[in-house]
C-alpha positions in Angstrom: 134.3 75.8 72.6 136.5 78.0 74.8 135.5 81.3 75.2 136.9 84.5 72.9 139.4 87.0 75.5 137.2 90.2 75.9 139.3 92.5 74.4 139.6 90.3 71.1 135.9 90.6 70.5 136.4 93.8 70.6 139.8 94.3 68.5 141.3 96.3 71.3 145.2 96.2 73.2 145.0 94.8 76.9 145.7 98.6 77.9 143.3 100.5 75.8 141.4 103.9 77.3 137.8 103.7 77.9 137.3 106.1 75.2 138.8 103.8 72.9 136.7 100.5 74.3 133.5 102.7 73.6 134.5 104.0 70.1 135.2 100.1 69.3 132.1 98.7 70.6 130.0 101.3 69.5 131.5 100.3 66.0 130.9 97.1 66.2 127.8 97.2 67.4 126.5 98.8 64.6 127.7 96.1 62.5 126.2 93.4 63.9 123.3 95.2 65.8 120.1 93.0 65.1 117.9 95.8 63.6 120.6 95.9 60.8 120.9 92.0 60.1 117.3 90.4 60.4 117.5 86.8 60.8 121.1 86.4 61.0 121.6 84.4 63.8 125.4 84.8 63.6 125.1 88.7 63.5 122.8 88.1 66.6 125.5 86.1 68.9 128.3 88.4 67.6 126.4 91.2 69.1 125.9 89.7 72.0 129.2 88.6 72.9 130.3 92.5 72.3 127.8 93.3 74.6 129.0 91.4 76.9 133.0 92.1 76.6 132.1 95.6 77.0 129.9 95.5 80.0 132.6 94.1 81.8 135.9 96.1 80.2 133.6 99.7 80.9 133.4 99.1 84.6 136.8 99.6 86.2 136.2 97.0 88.9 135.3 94.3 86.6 137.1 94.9 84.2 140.4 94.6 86.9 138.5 90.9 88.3 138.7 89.7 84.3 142.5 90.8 83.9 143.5 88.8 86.7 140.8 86.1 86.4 139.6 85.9 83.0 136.4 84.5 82.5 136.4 82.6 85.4 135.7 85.9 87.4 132.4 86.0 86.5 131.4 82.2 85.9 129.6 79.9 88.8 131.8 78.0 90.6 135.2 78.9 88.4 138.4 79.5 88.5 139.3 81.9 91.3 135.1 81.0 92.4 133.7 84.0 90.4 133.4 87.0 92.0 132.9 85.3 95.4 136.8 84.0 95.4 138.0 87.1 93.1 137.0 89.5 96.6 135.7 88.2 99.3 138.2 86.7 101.8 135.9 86.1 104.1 132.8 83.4 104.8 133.6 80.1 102.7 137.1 80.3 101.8 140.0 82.6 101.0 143.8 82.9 101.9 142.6 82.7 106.1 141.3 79.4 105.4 145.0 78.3 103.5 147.2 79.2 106.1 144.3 78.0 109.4 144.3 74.1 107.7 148.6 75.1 107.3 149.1 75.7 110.5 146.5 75.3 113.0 146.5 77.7 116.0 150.4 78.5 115.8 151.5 81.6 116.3 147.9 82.5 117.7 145.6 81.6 114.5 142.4 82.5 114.3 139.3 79.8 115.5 137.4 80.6 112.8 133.2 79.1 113.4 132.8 76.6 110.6 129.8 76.7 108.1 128.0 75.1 105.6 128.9 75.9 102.2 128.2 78.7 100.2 126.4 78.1 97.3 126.7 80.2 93.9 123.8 80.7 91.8 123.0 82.3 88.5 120.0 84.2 87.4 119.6 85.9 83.9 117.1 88.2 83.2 116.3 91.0 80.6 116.7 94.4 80.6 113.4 95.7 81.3 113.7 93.5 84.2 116.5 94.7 85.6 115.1 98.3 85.1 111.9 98.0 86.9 113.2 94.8 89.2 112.5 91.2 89.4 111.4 88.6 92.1 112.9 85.7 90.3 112.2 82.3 91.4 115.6 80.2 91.4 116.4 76.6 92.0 118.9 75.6 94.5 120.7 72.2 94.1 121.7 71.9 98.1 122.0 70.4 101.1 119.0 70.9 103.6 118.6 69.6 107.6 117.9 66.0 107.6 113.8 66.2 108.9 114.2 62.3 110.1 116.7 63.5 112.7 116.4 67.1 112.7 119.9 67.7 112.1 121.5 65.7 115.0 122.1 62.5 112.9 121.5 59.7 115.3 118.9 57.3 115.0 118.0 57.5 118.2 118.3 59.2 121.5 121.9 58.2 122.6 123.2 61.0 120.0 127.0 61.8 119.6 130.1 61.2 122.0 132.9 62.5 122.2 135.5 61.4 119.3 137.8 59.4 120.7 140.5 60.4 118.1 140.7 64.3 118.4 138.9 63.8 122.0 136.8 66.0 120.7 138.7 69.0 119.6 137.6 68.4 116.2 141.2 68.1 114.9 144.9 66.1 115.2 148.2 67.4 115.5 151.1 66.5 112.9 154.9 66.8 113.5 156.5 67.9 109.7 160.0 69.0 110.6 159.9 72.3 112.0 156.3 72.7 111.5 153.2 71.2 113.2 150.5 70.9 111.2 146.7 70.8 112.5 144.1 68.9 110.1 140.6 68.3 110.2 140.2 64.9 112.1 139.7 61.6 109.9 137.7 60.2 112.1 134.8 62.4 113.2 135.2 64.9 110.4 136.3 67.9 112.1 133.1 67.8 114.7 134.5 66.7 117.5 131.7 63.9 118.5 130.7 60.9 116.3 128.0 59.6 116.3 126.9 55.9 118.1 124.0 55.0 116.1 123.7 57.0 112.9 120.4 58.2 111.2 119.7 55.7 108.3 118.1 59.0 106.1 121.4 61.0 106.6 123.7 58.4 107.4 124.4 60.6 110.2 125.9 63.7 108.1 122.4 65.4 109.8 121.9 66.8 106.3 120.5 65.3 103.0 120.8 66.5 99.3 117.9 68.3 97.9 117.0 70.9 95.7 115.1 73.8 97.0 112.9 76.8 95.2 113.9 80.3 96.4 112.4 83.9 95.0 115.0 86.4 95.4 114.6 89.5 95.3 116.1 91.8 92.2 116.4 95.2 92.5 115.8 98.5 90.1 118.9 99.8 88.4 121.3 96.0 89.0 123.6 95.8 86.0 125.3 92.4 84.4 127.6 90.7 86.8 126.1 92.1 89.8 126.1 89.5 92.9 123.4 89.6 95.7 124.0 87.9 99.1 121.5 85.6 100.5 123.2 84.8 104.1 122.1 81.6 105.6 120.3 80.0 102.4 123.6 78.0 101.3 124.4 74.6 102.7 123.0 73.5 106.1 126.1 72.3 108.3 124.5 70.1 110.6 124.6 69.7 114.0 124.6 72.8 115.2 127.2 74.6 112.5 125.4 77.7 110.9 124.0 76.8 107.2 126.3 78.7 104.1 125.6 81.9 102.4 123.5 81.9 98.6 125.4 84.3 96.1 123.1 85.2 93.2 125.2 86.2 89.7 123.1 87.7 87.4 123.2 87.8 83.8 121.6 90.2 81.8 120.3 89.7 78.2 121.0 92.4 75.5 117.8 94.4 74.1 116.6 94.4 70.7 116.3 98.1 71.4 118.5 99.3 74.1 121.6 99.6 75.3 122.7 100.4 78.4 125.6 102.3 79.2 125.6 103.0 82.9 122.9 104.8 83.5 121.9 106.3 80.0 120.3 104.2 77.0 121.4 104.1 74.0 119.1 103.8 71.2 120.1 103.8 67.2 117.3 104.6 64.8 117.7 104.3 61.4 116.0 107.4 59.1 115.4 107.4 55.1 117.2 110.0 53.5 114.2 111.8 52.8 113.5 111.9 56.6 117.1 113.3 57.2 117.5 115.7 54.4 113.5 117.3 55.0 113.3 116.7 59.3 110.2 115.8 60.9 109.4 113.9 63.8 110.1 110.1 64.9 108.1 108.3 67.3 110.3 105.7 69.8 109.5 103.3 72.7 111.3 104.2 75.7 112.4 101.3 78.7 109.6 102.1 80.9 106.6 101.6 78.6 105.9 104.7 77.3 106.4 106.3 74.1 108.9 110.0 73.0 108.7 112.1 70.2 111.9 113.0 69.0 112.7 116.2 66.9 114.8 115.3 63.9 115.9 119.0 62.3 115.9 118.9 58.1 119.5 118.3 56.9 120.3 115.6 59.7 123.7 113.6 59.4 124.7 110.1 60.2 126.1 109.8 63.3 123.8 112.8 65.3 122.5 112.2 68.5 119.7 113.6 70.1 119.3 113.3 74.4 116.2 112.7 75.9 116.5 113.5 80.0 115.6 111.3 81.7 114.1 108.6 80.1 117.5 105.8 80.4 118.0 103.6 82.9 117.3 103.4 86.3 120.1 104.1 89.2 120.4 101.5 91.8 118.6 102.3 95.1 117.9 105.8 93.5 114.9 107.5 92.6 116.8 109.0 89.3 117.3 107.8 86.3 119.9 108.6 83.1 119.2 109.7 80.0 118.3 108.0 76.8 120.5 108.7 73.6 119.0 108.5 70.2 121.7 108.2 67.3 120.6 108.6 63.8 122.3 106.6 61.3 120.7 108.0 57.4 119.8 105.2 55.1 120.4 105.1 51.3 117.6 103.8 49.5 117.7 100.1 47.7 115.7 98.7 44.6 114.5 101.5 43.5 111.8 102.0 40.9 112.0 103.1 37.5 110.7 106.4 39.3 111.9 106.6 41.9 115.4 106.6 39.9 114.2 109.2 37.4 114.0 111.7 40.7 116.8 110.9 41.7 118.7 112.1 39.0 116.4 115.4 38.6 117.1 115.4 42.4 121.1 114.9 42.1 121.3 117.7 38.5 119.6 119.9 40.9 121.9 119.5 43.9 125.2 119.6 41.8 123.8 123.5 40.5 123.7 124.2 44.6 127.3 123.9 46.3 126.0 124.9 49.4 123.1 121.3 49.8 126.2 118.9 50.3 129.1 121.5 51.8 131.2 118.4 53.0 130.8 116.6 49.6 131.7 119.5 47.5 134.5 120.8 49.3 136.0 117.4 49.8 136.2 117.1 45.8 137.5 120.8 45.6 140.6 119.7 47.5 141.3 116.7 45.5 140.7 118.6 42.4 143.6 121.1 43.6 145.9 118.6 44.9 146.1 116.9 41.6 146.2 120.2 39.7 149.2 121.8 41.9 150.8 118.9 43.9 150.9 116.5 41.1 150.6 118.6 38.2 
């Protein structure tokens, strides 16, 4: 099933500010947020898919690879190759390579060294993970130096000779109109040599497929779509060519708690009205293990938002951390008791005596009660 566009999921235009990306998602968030639908595994995957639309449309840089790209920015081996062929015009492809196999050395062009190919690798973790840092084991479908021949890809000791083709230049020349053309040679492959009597392992390629385990390293503070460079753990080349580079993509699952937004967390905690309308305190876990106390003053309104410094998230190859946000959201009781109604209503004759317990209420219905007295009267 193809993949919702970002800004669908979130019900925003192509152009919209950041503002309005965050005032959407935090909407939705709310909606769907698990904590607010138990057990609804549709709720669940709608939240996460706004998670992730809107850790990619907040961050400038992404969010210009995805207009261009699409999802194919940030998916293994896709479209424009993820973020690898989105930015990098360097080691293992790019625009040089087009116009070297166009036109060869015309004109001067570059001799570029040839290498194995780069490998691209995802990783997901979660988000106290990526907080504190990972070493995350990862396995690599690749090619590794043959060990029957150690790379040379003979059989023997007679090795390679020089390709009688390209006479060992590693490439042939091809007249097309005004242009001449330079290809890889057919014959030896674009090495230059072939070889007499080839390994029977590697079948003289001098490398073999295999799948290899690798820990790499995670650091504190990476957030979703970040790529880490392993140089020289890609493909080996073989006979003599330098092995490819290994780029990491990693994922990052949301939090049944936590959101991130940059640096800062974002937490929203759900009171009882009784809570919000007397204040107290409220007791919450914070990312790193440990537990805060949070203030909540009597009279407290959906929507409020209390900072704790820093407790968020951690900041990439930084000491420092953000800061963690707690937003209230008041809940109206459900199923309520035989007494529990009976209070109300004392509660509710009682507040309607006192204007001043619900200011916004009362002076909300004051306004109607004059508009339809003067403007429609």
């Amino acid at each position: 099933m193809a993949k919702q566009d970002f800004y669908t999921t979130l019900g925003v235009a192509k152009d919209a500010s950041a503002d309005d990306l965050k005032k959407a998602y935090r909407k939705l968030a709310m909606q769907y947020h698990p904590d607010r639908n138990p057990g609804n595994k549709d709720a669940e995957a709608k939240f996460k898919e706004l998670s992730e639309a809107y850790d990619v449309l907040k961050d400038d840089q992404k969010r210009a690879a995805y207009n261009q790209y699409g999802h194919a920015a940030f998916e293994q081996g896709g479209g424009a190759g993820g973020f690898s062929g989105g930015f990098d015009f360097g080691a293992g492809g790019g625009l040089g390579d087009i116009f070297e196999q166009m036109f060869g050395q015309m004109g001067g062009g570059r001799n570029r060294p040839r290498t194995g190919n780069d490998i691209q690798q995802a990783v997901e973790i979660d988000l106290v993970q990526a907080f504190n840092g990972v070493k995350a084991p990862i396995r690599v479908p690749t090619r590794v130096t043959c060990e029957t021949c150690t790379g040379s890809g003979s059989a023997d000791a007679s090795g390679a000779q020089t390709c009688g083709t390209c006479r060992g230049a590693g490439k042939v020349r091809q007249q097309q109109g005004f242009f001449t053309i330079e290809r890889p040679c057919h014959t030896c492959g674009g090495q230059g040599k072939t070889i007499r009597n080839p390994c029977r392992i590697c079948r003289g390629a001098g490398t073999v497929q295999r799948d290899r385990t690798l820990e790499v390293t995670i650091p504190a503070g990476v957030d979703h779509g970040t790529r880490i460079r392993l140089t020289g753990e890609g493909e080996a080349g073989g006979q003599g060519v330098r092995n490819g580079d290994l780029y990491v993509h990693i994922g990052i699952r949301a939090h049944e708690f936590f959101q991130r937004e940059g640096a800062h967390i974002l937490m929203r905690v759900p009171l009882r009205m009784t809570q919000a309308a007397l204040g107290g305190d409220v007791e919450v876990p914070v990312i790193d293990g440990t537990k805060a106390r949070v203030k909540i003053p009597a009279g407290t309104q959906t929507g409020s938002q209390f900072r704790l410094r820093g407790k968020g998230f951690s900041v990439l190859r930084s000491p420092a951390r953000g800061d963690m946000v707690i937003e209230v959201t008041v809940e109206t009781p459900q199923s309520l008791s035989a007494k529990q109604r009976e209070l109300l209503e004392q509660f509710d004759a009682e507040g309607k005596k006192n204007a001043k317990g619900s200011p916004e209420n009362e002076g909300f219905f004051a306004r109607v009660k004059e508009f339809f007295d003067g403007g429609r009267g």
